[in-house]
Each structure stands twice: as C-alpha cells, then as structure tokens.
N, C-alpha and C positions, 0 to 999 in steps of 0.2 A: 145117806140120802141127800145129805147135804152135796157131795162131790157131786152125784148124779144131777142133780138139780143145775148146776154152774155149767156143768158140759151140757146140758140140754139146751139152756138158755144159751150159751155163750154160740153151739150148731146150728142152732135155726136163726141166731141172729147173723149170723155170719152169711149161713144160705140168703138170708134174707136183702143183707145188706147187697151182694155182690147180685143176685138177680136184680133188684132193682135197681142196683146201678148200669148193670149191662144192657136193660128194657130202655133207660132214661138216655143212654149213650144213642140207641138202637133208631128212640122217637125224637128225640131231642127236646125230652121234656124233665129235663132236671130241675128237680128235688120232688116230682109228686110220684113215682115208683118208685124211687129210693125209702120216701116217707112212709108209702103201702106195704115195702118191704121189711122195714124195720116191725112198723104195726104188727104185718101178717107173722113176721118173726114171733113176738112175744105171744101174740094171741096162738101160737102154736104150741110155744114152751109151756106156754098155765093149763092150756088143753093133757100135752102130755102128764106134766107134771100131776095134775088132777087123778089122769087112771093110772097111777103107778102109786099116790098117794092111795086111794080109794083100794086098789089091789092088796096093797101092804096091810090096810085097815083091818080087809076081810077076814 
C-alpha cells in the first residue's frame, strides 16, 4: 500500500506540476497555476488514496 501510495502521489504531482507550469507559461502568470497545480495535485493523491484505502477496509 505503501508503493501504491508514493506512485499516486508522486503522478498527480508530477501532472500537476507540468500543467501548471504550461497554463503559467501560456498566461504569464507565474507561480499562481503552478501553486494550484501542485494543491490540485495533492488534494487528488488523498482523494484517491482515501477510496483505495476505504475499498481495502471493506
């Protein structure tokens, strides 16, 4: 659980980082979609993390 857990986080920060740096490129507003991206990153990892956790539970 634990591997699953590092590659979860480690994909959607990665997604996260590189959209928001391509938006921040795109608007020329660097560092505030980069920073929404890293957020949205994490708050996606504890999301999944949760129903895989919760699933396993069951």
């Amino acid at each position: 659980m634990a591997l699953e857990f590092g590659f979860i986080v480690g994909a959607f920060l990665i997604a996260g980082i590189q959209i928001g740096g391509w938006l921040d490129d795109q608007l020329s507003s660097r560092p505030f979609f980069l920073t929404a991206g890293v957020l949205l990153g994490l708050l996606a990892s504890f999301s999944v993390f949760w129903r895989i956790y919760r699933w396993q539970s069951d």
